[in-house]
Rosetta silent file (secondary structure, phi, psi, omega in degrees, C-alpha in Angstrom):
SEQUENCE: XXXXXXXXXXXXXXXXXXXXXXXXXXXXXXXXXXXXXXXXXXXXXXXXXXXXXXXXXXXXXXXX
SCORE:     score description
SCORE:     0.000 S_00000001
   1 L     0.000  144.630 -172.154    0.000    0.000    0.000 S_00000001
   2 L   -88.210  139.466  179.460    0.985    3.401   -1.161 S_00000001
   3 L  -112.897  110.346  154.343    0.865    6.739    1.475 S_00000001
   4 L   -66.000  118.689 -171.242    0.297    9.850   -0.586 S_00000001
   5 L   -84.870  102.250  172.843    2.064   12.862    1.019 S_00000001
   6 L  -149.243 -176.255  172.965   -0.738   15.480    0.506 S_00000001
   7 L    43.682   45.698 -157.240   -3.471   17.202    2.917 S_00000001
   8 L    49.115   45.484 -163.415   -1.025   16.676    6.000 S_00000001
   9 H   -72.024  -61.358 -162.064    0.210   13.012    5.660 S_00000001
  10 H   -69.730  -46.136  160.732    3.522   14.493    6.562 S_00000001
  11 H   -47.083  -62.211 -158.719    2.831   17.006    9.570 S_00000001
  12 H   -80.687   -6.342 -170.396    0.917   13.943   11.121 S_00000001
  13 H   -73.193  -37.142 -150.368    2.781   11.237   10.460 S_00000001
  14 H   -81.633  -24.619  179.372    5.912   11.970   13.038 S_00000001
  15 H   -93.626   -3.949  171.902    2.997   12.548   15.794 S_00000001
  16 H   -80.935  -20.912 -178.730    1.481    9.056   14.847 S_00000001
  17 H  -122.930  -12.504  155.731    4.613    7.319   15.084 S_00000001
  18 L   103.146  -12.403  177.396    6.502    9.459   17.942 S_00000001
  19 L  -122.130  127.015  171.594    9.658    9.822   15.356 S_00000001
  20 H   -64.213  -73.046  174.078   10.515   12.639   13.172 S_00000001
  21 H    -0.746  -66.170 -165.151   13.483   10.517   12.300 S_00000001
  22 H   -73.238  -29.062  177.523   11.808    7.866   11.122 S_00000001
  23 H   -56.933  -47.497  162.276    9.754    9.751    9.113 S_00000001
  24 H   -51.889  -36.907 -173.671   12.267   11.672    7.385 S_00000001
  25 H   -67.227  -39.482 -154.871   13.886    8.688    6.514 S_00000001
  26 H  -101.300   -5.528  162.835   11.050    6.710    4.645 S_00000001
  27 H   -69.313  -47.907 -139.193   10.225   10.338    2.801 S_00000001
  28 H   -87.309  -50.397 -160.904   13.513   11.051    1.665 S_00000001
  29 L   -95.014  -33.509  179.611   14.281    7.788    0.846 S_00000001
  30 L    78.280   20.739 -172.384   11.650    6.105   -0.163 S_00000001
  31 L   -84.626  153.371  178.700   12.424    2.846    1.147 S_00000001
  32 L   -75.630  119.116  147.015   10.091    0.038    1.659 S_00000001
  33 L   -72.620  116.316 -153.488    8.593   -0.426    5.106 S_00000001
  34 L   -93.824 -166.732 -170.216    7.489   -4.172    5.740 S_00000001
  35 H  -104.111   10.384  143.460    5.060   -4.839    8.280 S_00000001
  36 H   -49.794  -61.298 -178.290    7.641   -6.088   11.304 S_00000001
  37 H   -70.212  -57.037 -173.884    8.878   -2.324   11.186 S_00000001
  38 H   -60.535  -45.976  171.132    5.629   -1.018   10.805 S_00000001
  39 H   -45.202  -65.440 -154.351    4.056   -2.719   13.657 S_00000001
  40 H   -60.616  -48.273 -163.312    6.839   -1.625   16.090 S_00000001
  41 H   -64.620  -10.614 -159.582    7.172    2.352   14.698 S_00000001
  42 L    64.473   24.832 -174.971    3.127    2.150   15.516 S_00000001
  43 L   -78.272  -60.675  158.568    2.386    2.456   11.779 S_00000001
  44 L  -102.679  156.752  179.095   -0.510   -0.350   11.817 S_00000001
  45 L   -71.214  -19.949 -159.368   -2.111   -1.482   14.482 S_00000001
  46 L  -168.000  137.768  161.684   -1.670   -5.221   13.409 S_00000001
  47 L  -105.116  129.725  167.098   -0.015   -7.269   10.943 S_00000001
  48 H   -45.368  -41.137  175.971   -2.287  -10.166    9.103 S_00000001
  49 H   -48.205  -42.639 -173.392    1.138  -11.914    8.882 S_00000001
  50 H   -83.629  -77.312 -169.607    1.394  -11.818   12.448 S_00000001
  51 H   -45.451  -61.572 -168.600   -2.444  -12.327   13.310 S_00000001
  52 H   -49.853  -78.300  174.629   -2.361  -15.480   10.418 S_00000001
  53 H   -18.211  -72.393 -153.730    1.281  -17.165   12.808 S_00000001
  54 H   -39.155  -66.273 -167.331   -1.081  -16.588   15.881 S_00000001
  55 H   -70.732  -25.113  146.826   -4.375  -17.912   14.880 S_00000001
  56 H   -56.175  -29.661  164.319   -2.362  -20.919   13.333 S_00000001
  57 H   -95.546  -55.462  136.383   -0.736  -21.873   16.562 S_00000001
  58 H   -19.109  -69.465 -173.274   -4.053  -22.126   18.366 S_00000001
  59 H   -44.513  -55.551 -179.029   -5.791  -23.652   15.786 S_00000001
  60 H   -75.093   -3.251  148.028   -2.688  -26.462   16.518 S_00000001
  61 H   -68.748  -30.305 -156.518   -2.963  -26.571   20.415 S_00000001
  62 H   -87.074  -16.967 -160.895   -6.545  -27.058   19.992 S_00000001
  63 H   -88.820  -41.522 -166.078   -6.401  -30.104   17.174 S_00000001
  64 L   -76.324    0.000    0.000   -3.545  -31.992   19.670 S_00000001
């Protein structure tokens, strides 16, 4: 998924994630954030990758 920086993506982003830093970095640069980074920086709330692991390791305490 794509972020457009228009209507104040960029003023808000650095108070949504608590880092200027980081922000600056993935503007500048233009680098890919995966969703491991993004969870921790607070960019999503949740990764499906992560939720998908979980709910698969239940599902296999519950079948044994």
């Amino acid at each position: 998924m794509g972020l457009a920086a228009d209507v104040g993506t960029l003023q808000r982003l650095p108070k949504i994630t608590g880092n200027e830093s980081f922000v600056k970095d993935i503007c500048y640069t233009a680098r890919k954030v995966y969703s491991q980074e993004a969870l921790q920086i607070g960019l999503v709330r949740y990764s499906m990758l992560f939720l998908i692991r979980d709910v698969r390791g239940v599902l296999l305490q519950l079948h044994m």
